[in-house]
N, CA, C, O and CB atoms as a CASP TS submission, in Angstrom:
PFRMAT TS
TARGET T0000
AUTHOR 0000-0000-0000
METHOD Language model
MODEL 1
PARENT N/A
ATOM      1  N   UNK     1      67.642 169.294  70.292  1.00  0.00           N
ATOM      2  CA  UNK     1      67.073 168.654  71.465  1.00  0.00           C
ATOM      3  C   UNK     1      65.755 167.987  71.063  1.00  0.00           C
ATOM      4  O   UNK     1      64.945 168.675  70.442  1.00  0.00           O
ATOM      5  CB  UNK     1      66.857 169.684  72.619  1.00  0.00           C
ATOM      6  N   UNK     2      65.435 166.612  71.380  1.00  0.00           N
ATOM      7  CA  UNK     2      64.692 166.269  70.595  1.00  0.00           C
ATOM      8  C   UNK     2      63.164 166.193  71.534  1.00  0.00           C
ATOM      9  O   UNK     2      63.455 166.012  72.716  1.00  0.00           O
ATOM     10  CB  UNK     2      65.319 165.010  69.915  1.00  0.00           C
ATOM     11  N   UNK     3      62.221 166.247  71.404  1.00  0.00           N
ATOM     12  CA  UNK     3      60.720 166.859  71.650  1.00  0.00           C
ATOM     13  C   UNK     3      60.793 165.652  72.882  1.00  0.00           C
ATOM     14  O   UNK     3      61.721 164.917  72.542  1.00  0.00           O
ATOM     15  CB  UNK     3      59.215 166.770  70.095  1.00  0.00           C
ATOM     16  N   UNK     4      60.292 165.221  73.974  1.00  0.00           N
ATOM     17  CA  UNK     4      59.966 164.055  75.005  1.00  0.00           C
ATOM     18  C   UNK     4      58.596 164.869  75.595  1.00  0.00           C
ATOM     19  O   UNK     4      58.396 165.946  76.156  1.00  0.00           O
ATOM     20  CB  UNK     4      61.411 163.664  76.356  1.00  0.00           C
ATOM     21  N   UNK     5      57.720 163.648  75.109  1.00  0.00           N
ATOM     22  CA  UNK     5      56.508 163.646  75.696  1.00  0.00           C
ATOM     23  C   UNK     5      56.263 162.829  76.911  1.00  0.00           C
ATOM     24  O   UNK     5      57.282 162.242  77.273  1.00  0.00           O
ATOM     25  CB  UNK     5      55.675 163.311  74.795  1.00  0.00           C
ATOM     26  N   UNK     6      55.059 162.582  77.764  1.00  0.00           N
ATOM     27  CA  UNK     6      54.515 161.721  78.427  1.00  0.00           C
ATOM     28  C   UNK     6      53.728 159.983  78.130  1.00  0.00           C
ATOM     29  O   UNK     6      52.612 159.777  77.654  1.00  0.00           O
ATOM     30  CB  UNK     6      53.811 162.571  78.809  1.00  0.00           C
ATOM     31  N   UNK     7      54.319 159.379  78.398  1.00  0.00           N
ATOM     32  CA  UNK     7      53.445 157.734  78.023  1.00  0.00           C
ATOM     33  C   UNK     7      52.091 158.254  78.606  1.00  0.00           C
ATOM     34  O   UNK     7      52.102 158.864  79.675  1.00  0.00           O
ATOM     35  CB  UNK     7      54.126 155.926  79.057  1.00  0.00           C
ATOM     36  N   UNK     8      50.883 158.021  77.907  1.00  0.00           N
ATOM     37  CA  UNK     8      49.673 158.484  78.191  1.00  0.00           C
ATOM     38  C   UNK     8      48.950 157.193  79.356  1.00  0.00           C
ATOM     39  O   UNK     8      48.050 157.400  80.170  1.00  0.00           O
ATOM     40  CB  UNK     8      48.847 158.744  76.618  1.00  0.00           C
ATOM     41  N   UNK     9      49.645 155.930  79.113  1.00  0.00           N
ATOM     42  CA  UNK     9      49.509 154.842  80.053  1.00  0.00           C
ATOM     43  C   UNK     9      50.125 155.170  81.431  1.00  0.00           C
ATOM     44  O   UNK     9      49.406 155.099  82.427  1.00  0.00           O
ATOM     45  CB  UNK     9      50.153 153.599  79.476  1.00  0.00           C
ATOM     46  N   UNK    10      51.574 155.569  81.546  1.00  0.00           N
ATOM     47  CA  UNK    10      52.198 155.473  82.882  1.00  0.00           C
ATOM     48  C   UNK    10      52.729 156.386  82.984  1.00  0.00           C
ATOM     49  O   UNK    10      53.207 156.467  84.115  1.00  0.00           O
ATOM     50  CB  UNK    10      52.982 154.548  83.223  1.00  0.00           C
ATOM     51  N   UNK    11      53.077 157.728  82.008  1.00  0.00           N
ATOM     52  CA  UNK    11      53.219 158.750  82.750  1.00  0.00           C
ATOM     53  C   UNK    11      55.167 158.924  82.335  1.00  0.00           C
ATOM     54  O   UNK    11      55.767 159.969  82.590  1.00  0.00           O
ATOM     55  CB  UNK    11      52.569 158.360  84.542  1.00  0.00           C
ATOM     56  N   UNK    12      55.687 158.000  81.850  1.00  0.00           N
ATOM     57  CA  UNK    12      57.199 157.554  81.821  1.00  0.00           C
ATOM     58  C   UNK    12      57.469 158.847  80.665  1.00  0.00           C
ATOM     59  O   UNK    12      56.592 159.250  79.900  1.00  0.00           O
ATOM     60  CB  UNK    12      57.590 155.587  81.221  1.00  0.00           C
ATOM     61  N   UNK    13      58.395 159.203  80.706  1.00  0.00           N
ATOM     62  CA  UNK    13      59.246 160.386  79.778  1.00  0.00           C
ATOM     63  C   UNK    13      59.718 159.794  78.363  1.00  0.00           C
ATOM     64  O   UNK    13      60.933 159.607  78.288  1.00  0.00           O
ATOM     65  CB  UNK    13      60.769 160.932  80.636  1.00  0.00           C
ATOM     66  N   UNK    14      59.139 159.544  77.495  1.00  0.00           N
ATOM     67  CA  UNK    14      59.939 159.100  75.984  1.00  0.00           C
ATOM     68  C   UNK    14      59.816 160.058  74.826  1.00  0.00           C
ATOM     69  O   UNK    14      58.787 160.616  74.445  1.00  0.00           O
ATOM     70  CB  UNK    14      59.317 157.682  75.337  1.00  0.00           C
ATOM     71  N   UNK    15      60.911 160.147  74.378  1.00  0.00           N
ATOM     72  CA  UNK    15      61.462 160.718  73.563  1.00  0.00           C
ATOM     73  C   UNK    15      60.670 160.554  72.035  1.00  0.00           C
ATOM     74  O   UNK    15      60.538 159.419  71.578  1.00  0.00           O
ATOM     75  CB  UNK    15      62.790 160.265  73.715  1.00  0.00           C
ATOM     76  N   UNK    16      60.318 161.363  71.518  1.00  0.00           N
ATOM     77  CA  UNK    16      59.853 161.447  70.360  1.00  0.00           C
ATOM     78  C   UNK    16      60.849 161.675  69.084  1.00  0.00           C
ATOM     79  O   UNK    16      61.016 162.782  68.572  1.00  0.00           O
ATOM     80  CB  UNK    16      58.959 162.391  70.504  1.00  0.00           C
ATOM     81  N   UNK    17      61.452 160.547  68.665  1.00  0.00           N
ATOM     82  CA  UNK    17      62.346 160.165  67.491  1.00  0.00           C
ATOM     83  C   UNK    17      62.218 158.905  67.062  1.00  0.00           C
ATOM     84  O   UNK    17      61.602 158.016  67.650  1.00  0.00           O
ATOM     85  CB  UNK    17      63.690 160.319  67.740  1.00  0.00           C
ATOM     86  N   UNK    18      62.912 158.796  65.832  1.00  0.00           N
ATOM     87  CA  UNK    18      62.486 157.483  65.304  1.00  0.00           C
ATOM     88  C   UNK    18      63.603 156.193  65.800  1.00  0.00           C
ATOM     89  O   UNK    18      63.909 155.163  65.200  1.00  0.00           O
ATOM     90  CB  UNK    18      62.417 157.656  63.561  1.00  0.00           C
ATOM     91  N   UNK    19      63.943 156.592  66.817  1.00  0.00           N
ATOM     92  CA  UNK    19      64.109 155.022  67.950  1.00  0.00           C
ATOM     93  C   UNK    19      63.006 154.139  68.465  1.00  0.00           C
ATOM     94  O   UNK    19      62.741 152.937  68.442  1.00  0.00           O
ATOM     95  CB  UNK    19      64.687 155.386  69.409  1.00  0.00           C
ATOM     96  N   UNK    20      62.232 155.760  69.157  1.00  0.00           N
ATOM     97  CA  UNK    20      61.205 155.188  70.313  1.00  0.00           C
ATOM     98  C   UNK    20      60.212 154.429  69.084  1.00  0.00           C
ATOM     99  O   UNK    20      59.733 155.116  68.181  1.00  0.00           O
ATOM    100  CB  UNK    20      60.239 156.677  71.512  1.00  0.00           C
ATOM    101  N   UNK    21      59.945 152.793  69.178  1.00  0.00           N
ATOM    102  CA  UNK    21      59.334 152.285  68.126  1.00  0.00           C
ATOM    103  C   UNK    21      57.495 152.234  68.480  1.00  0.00           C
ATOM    104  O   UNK    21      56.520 152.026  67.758  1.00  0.00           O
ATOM    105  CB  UNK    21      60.118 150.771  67.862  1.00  0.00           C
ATOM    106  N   UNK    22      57.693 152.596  70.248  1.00  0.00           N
ATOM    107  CA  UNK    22      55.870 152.749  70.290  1.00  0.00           C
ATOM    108  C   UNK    22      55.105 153.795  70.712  1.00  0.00           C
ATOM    109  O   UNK    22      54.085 153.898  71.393  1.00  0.00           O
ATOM    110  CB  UNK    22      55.236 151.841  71.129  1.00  0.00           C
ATOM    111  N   UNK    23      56.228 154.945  69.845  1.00  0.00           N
ATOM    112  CA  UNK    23      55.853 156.409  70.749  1.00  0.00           C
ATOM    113  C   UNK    23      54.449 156.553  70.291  1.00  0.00           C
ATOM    114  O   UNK    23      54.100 155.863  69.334  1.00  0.00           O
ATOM    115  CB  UNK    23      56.865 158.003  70.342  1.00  0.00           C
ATOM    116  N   UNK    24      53.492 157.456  70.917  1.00  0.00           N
ATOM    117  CA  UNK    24      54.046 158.074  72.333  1.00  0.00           C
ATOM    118  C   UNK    24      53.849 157.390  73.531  1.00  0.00           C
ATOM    119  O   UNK    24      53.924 157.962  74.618  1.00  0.00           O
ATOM    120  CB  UNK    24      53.471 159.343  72.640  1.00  0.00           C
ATOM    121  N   UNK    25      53.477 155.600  73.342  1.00  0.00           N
ATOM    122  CA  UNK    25      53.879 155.160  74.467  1.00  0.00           C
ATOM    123  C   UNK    25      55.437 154.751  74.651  1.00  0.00           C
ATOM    124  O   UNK    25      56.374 154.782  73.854  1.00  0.00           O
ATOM    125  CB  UNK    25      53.044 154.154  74.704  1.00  0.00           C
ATOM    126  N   UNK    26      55.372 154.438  75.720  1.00  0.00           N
ATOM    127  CA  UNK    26      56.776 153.926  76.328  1.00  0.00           C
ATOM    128  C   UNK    26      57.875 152.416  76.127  1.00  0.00           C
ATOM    129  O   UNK    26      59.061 152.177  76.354  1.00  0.00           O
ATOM    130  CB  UNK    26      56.385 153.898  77.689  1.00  0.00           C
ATOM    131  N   UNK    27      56.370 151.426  75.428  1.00  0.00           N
ATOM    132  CA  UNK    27      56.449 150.192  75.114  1.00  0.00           C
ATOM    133  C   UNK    27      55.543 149.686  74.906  1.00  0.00           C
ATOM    134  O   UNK    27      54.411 150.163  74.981  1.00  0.00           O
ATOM    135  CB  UNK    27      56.925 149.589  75.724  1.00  0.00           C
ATOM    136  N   UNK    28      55.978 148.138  74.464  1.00  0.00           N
ATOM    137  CA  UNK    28      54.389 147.706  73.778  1.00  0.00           C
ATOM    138  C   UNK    28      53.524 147.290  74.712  1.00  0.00           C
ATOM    139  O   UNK    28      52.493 146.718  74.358  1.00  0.00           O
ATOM    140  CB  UNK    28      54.356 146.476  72.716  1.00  0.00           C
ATOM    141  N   UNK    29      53.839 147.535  76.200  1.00  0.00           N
ATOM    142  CA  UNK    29      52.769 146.869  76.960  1.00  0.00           C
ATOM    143  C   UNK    29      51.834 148.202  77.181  1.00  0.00           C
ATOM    144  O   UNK    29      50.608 148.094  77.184  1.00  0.00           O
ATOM    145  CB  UNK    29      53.342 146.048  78.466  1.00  0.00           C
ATOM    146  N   UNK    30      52.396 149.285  77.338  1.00  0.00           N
ATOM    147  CA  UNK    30      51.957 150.255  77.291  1.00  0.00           C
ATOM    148  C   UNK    30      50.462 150.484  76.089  1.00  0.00           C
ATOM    149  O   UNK    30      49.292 150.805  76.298  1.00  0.00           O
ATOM    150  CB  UNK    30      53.191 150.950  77.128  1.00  0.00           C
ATOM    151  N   UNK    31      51.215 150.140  74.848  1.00  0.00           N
ATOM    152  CA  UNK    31      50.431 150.312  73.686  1.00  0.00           C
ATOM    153  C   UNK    31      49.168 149.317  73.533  1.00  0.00           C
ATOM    154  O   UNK    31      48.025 149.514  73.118  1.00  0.00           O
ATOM    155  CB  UNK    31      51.357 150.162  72.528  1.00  0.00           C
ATOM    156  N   UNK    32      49.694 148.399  73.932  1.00  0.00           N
ATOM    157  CA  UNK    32      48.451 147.167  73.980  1.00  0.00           C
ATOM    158  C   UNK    32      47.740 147.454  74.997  1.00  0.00           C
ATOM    159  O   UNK    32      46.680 146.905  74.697  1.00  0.00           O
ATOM    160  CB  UNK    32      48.866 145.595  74.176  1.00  0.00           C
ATOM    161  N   UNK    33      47.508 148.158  76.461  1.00  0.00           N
ATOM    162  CA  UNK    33      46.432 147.932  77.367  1.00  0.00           C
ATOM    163  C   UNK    33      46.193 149.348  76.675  1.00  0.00           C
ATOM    164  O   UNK    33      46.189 150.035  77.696  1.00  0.00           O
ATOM    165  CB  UNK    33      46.607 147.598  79.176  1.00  0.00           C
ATOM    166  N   UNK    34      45.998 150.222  75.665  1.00  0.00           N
ATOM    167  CA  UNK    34      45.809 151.267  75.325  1.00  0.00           C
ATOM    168  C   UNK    34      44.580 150.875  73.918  1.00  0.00           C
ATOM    169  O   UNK    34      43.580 151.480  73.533  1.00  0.00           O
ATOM    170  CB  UNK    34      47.300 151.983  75.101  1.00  0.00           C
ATOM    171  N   UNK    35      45.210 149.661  73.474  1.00  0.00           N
ATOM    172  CA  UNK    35      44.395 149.378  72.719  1.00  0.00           C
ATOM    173  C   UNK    35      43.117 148.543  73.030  1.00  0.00           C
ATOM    174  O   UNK    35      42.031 148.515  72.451  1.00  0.00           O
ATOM    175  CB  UNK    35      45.042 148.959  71.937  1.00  0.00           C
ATOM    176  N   UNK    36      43.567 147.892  74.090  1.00  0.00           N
ATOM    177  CA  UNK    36      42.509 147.350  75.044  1.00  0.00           C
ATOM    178  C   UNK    36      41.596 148.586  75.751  1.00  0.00           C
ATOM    179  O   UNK    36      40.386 148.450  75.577  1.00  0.00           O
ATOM    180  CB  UNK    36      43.311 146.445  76.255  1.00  0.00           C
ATOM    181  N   UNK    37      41.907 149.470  76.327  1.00  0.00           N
ATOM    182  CA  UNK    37      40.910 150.458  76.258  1.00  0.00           C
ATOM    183  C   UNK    37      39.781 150.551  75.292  1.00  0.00           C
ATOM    184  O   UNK    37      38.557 150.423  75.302  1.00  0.00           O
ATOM    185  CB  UNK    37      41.507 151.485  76.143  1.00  0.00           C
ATOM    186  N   UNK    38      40.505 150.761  74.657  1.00  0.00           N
ATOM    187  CA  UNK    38      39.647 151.270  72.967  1.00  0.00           C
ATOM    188  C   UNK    38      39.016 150.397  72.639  1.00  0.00           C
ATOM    189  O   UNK    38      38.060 150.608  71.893  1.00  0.00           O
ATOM    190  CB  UNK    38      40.457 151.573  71.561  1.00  0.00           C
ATOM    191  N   UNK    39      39.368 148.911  73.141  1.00  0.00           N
ATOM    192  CA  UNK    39      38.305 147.564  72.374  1.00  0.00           C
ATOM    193  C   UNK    39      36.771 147.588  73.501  1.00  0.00           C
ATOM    194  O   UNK    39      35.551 147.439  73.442  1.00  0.00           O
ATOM    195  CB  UNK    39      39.405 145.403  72.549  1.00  0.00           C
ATOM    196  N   UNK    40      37.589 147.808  74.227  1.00  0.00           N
ATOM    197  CA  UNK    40      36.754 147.601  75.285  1.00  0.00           C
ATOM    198  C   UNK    40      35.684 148.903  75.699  1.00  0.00           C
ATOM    199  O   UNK    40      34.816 148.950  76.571  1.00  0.00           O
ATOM    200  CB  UNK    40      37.711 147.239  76.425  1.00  0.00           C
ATOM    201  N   UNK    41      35.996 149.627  74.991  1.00  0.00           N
ATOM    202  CA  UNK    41      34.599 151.025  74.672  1.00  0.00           C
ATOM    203  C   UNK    41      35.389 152.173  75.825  1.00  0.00           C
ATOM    204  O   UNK    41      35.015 153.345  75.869  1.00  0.00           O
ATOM    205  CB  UNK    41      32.228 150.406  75.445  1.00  0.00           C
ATOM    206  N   UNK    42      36.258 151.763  76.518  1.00  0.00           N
ATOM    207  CA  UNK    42      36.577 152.971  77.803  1.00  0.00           C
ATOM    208  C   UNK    42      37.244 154.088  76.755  1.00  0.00           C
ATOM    209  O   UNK    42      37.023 155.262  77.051  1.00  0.00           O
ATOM    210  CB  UNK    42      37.973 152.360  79.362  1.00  0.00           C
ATOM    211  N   UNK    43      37.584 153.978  76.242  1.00  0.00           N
ATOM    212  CA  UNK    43      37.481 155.230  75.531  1.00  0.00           C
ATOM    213  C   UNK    43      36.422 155.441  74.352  1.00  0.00           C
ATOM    214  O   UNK    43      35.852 154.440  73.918  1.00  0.00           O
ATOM    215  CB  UNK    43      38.769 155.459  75.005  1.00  0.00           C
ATOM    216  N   UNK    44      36.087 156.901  73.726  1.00  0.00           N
ATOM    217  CA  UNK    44      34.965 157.035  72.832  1.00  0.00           C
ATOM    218  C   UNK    44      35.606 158.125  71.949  1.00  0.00           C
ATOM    219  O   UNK    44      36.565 158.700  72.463  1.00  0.00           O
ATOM    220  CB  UNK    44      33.483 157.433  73.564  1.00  0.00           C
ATOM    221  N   UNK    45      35.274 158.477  70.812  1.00  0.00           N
ATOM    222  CA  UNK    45      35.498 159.737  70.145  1.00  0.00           C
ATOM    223  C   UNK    45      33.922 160.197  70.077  1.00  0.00           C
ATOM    224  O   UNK    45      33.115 159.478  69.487  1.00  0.00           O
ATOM    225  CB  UNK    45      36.349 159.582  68.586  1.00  0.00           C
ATOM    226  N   UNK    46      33.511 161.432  70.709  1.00  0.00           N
ATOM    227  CA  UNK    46      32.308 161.778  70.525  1.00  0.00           C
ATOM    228  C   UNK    46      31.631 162.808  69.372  1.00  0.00           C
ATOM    229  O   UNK    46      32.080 163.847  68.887  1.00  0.00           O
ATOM    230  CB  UNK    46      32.113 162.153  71.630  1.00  0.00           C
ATOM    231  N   UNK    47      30.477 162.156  69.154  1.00  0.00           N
ATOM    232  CA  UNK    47      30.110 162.287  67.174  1.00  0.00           C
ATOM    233  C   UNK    47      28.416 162.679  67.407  1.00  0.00           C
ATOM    234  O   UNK    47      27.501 162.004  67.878  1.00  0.00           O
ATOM    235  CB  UNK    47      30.346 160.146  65.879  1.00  0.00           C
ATOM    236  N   UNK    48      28.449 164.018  66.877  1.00  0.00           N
ATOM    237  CA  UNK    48      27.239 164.272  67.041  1.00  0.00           C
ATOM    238  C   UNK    48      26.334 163.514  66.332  1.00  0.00           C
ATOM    239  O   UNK    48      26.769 162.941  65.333  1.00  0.00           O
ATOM    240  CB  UNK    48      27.074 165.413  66.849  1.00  0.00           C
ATOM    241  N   UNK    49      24.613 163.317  66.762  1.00  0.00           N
ATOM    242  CA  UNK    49      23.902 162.307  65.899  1.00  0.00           C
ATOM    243  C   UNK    49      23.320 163.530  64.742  1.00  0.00           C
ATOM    244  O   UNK    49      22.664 164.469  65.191  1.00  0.00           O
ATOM    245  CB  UNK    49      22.518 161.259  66.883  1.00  0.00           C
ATOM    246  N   UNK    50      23.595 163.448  63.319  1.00  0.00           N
ATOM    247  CA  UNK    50      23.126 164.269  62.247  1.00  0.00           C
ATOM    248  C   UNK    50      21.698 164.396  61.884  1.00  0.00           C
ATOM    249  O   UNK    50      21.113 165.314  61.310  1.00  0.00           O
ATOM    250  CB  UNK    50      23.726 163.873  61.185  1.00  0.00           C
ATOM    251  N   UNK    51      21.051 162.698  62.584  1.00  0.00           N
ATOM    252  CA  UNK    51      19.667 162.378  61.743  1.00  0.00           C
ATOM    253  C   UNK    51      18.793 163.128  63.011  1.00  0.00           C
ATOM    254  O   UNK    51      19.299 163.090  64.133  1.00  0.00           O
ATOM    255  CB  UNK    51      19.223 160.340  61.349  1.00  0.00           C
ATOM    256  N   UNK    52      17.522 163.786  62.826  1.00  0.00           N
ATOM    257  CA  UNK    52      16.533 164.334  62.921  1.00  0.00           C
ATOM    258  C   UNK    52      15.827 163.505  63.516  1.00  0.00           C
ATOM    259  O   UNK    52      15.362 162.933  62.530  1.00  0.00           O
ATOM    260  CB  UNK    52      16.117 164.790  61.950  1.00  0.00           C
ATOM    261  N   UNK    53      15.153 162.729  64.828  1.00  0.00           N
ATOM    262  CA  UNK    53      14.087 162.093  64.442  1.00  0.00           C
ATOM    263  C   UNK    53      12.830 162.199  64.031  1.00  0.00           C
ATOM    264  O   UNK    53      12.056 161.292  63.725  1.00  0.00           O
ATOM    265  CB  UNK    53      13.985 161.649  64.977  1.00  0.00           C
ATOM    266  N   UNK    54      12.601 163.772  64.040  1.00  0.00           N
ATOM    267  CA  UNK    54      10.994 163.995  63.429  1.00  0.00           C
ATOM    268  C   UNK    54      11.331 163.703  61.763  1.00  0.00           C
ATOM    269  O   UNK    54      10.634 163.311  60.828  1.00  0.00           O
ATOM    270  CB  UNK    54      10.219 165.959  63.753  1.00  0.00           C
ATOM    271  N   UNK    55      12.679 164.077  61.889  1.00  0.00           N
ATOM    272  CA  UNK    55      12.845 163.991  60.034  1.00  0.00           C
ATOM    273  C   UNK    55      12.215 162.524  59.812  1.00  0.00           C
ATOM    274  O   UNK    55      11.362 162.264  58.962  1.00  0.00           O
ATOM    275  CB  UNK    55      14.856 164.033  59.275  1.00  0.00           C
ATOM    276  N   UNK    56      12.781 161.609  60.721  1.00  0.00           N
ATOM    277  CA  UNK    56      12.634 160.531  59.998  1.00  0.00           C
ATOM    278  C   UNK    56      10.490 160.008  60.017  1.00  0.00           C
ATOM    279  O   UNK    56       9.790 159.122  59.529  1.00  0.00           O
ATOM    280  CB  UNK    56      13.942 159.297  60.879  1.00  0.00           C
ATOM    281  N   UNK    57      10.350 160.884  60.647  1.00  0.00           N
ATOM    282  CA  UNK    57       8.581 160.766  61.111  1.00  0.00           C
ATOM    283  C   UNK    57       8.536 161.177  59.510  1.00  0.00           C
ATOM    284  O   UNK    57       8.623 160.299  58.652  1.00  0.00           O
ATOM    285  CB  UNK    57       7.601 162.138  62.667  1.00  0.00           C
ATOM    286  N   UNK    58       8.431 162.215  59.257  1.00  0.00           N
ATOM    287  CA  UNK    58       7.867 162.939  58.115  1.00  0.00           C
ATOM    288  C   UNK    58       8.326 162.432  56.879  1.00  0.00           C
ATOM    289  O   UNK    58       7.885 162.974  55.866  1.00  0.00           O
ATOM    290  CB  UNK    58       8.158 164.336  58.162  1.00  0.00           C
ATOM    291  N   UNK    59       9.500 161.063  56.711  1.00  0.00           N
ATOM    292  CA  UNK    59       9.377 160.539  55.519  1.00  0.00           C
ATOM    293  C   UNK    59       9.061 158.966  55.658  1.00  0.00           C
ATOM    294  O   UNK    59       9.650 158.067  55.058  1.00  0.00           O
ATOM    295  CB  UNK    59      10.614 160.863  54.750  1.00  0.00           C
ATOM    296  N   UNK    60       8.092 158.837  56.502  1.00  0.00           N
ATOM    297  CA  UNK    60       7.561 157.686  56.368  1.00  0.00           C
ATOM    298  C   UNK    60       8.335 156.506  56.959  1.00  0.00           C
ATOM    299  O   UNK    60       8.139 155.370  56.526  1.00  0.00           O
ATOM    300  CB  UNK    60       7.330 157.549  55.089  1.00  0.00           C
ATOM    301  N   UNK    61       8.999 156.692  57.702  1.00  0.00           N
ATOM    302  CA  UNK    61       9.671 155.684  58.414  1.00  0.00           C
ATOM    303  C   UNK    61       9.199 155.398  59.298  1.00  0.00           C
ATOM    304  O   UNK    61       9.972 154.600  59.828  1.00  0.00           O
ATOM    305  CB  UNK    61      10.709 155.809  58.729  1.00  0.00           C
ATOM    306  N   UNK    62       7.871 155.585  60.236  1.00  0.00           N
ATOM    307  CA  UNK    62       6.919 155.390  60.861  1.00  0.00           C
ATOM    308  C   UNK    62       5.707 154.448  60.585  1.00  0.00           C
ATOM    309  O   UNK    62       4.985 153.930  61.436  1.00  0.00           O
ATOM    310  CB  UNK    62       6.659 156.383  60.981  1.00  0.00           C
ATOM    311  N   UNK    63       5.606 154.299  58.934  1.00  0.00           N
ATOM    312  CA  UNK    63       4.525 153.522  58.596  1.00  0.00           C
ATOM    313  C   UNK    63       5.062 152.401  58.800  1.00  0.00           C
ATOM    314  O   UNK    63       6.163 152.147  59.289  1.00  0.00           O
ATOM    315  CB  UNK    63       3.934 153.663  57.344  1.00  0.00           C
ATOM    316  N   UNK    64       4.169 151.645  58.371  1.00  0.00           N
ATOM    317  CA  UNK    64       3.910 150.154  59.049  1.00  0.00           C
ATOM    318  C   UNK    64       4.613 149.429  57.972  1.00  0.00           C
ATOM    319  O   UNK    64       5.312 148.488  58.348  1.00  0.00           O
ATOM    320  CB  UNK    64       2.161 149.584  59.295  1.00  0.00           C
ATOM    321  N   UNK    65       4.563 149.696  56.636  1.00  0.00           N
ATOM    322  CA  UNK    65       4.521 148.951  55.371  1.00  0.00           C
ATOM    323  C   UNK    65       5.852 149.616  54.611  1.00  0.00           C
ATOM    324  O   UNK    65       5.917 149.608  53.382  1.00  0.00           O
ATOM    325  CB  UNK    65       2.958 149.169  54.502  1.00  0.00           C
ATOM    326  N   UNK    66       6.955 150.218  55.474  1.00  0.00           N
ATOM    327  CA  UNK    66       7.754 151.155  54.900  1.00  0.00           C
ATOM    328  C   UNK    66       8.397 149.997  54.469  1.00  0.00           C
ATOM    329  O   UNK    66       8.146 149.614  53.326  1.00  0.00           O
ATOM    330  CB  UNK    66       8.482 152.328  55.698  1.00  0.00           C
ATOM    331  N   UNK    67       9.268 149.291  55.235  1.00  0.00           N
ATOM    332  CA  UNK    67      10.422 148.283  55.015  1.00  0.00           C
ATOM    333  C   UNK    67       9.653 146.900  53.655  1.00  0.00           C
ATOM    334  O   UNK    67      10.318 146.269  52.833  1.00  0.00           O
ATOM    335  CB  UNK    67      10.870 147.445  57.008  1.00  0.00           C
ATOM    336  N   UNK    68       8.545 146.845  53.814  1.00  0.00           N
ATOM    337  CA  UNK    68       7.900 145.355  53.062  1.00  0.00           C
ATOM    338  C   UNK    68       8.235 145.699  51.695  1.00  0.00           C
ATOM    339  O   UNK    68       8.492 146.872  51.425  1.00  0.00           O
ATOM    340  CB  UNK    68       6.014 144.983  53.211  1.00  0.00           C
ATOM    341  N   UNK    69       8.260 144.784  50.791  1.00  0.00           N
ATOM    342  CA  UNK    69       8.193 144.948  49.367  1.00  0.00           C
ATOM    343  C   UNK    69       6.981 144.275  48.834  1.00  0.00           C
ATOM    344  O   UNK    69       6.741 144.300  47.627  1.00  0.00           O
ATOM    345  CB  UNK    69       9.420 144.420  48.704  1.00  0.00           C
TER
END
């Protein structure tokens, strides 16, 4: 019995095998306003920020003359 998920666009029942050619959407219109999401920022993957900003105080990225050569 083969696995059927949900189209994450409309909700439609498709089958997860190598027929369905835009699983796990339903079709390519499906897949394209999905990717239009994503161009368009409505969706995000959220990413913690790593950098410090005092870190960046304490190595001189504050002075005036950091960037000049």
């Amino acid at each position: 019995m083969p696995l059927t998920v949900k189209c994450p666009i409309c909700s439609t029942s498709v089958q997860w095998n190598a027929e369905a050619l835009f699983k796990p959407f339903c079709s390519e219109r499906c897949k394209l306003i999905d990717l239009g999401d994503w161009a368009s920022e409505k969706h995000s993957i959220p990413v913690k920020n790593n950098i410090d900003p005092d870190m960046m105080d304490d190595i001189g990225y504050d002075e005036e003359d950091f960037f000049k050569q």
